[in-house]
C-alpha positions, -999 to 999 in steps of 0.1 A, spaced: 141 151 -106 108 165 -99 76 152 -92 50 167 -110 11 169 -91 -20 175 -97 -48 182 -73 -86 178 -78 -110 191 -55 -140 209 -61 -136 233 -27 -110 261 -39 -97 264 5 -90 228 0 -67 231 -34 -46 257 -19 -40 243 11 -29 207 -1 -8 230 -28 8 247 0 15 214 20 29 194 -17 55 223 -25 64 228 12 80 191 5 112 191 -15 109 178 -51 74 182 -56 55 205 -76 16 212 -84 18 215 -118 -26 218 -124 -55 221 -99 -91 208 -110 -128 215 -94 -139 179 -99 -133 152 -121 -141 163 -156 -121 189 -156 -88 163 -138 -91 144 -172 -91 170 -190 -66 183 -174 -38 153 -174 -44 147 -210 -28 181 -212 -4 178 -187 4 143 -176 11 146 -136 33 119 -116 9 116 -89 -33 128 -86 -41 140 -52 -80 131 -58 -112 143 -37 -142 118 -37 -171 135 -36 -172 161 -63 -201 176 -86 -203 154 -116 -178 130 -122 -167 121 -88 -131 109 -78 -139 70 -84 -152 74 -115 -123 94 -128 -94 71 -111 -115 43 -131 -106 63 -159 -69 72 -149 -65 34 -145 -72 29 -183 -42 52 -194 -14 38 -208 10 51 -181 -15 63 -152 -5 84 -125 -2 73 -86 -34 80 -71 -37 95 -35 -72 101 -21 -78 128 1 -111 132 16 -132 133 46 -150 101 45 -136 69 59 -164 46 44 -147 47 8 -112 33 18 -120 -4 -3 -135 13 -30 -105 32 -33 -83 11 -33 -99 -7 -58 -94 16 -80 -57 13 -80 -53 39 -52 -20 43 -40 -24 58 -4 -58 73 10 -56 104 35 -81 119 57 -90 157 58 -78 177 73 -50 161 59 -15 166 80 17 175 67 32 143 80 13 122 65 9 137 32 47 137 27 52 104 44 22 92 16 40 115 -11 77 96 -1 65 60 -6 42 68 -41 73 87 -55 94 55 -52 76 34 -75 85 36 -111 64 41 -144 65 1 -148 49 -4 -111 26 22 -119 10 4 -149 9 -27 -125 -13 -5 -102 -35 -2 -129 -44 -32 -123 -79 -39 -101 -73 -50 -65 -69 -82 -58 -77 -107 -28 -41 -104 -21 -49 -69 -11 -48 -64 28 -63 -25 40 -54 -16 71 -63 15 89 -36 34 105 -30 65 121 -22 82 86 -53 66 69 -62 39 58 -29 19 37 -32 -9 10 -10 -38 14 -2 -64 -9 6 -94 5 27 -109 -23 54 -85 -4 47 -92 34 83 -110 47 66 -120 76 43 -114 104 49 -113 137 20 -117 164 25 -95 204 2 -91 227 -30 -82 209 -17 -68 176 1 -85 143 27 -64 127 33 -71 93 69 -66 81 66 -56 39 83 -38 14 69 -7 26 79 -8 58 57 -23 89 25 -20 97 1 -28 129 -30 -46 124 -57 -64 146 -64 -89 126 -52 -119 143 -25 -147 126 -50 -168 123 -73 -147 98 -47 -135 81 -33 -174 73 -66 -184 61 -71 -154 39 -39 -159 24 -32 -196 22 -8 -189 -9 7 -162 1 15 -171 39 30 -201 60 27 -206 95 60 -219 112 52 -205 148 23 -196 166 33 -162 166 49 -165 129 35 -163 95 62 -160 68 62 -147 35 65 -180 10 84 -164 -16 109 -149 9 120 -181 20 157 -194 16 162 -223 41 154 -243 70 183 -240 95 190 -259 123 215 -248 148 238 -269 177 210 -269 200 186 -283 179 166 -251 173 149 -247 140 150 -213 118 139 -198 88 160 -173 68 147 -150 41 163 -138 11 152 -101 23 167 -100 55 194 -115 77 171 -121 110 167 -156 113 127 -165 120 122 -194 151 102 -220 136 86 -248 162 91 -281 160 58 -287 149 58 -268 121 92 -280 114 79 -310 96 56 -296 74 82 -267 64 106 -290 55 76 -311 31 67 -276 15 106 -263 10 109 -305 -7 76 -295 -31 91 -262 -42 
């Protein structure tokens, strides 16, 4: 099956060469290019794209205004911003953005961002519809800056002076520390280490082995999670409340 694209950006260098780097990936085709975001409506009301690779700032109707818009269709397409500034990231991703690249934009990343949009399905789509959330985490990586919802973070695992958080997506570094990242989530998090936060709907059980050792294991995963003794208790009150 292929994935049908449409670019808007109001510099004509820039629409051929993010044409050139979407059909030098397999299964992808630019079906439309538009100069800003007028003519991008205009254009997926003739010819409903998959995914919108979407420029910012644009003459007239500007790339926010016309994901706003995009977001009010019945089956939107996967948004992912390309652009040069950094500062609209949140914005963005407000908007129901699905990725958001930085010019010059690099192969790598534009098919990595290309691999995990394609995966979601129309009915995921029309959830990304949906505003963000305060269960929405951004975190700026080396491919951008990416959205993660925290409703689908297994767990989160603290070393040295970074968090990586272990999702559906995949894992991502952050330098937010464990303990911002447990008070900002409260319902979506629980602490059973002080170098663990797990995901509460991934939960399965409260093991203990021959040696006395406490663990957690999720329905995603076989690793087993250590918990500490004194998070033990309060693990075992929360599992008793569920």
């Amino acid at each position: 099956m292929v994935t049908k694209v449409i670019i808007a950006d109001d510099e004509p260098l820039a629409r051929r060469r993010l044409q050139r780097l979407v059909e030098a990936v397999p299964g992808y085709v630019v079906v439309a290019t538009a100069e800003d975001g007028d003519a991008l409506l205009n254009t997926v009301a003739q010819t409903p794209p998959d995914i919108v690779l979407l420029d910012i700032r644009m003459p007239g109707s500007d790339g926010l205004t016309a994901a706003a818009a995009l977001a009010n269709l019945s089956e939107p397409p996967a948004i992912i911003f390309c652009t040069a500034y950094d500062e609209y990231a949140l914005e963005a991703f407000r908007h129901s953005a699905a990725d958001y690249l930085l010019k010059p934009v690099r192969q790598e990343a534009l098919a990595e961002a290309l691999a995990r949009t394609g995966k979601v399905n129309r009915v995921q789509r029309a959830a990304l519809a949906q505003p963000a959330t305060d269960i929405t985490l951004a975190v700026k990586t080396h491919r951008g800056t990416e959205l993660i919802d925290m409703r689908q973070v297994f767990f989160c695992e603290a070393d040295q002076k970074y968090v990586t958080l272990v999702h559906q997506g995949g894992e991502t570094l952050t330098d937010l520390t464990l303990k911002e990242l447990e008070a900002a989530y409260p319902d979506s998090l629980l602490r059973i280490h002080r170098n663990t936060l797990v995901g509460q709907r991934y939960i399965k059980a409260l093991v203990r082995d021959n040696s006395g050792h406490y663990f957690v294991q999720l329905h995603t995963t076989p690793r087993r999670l250590n918990v500490s003794r004194r998070h033990a208790a309060s693990l075992k009150t929360w599992l008793e409340q569920q």
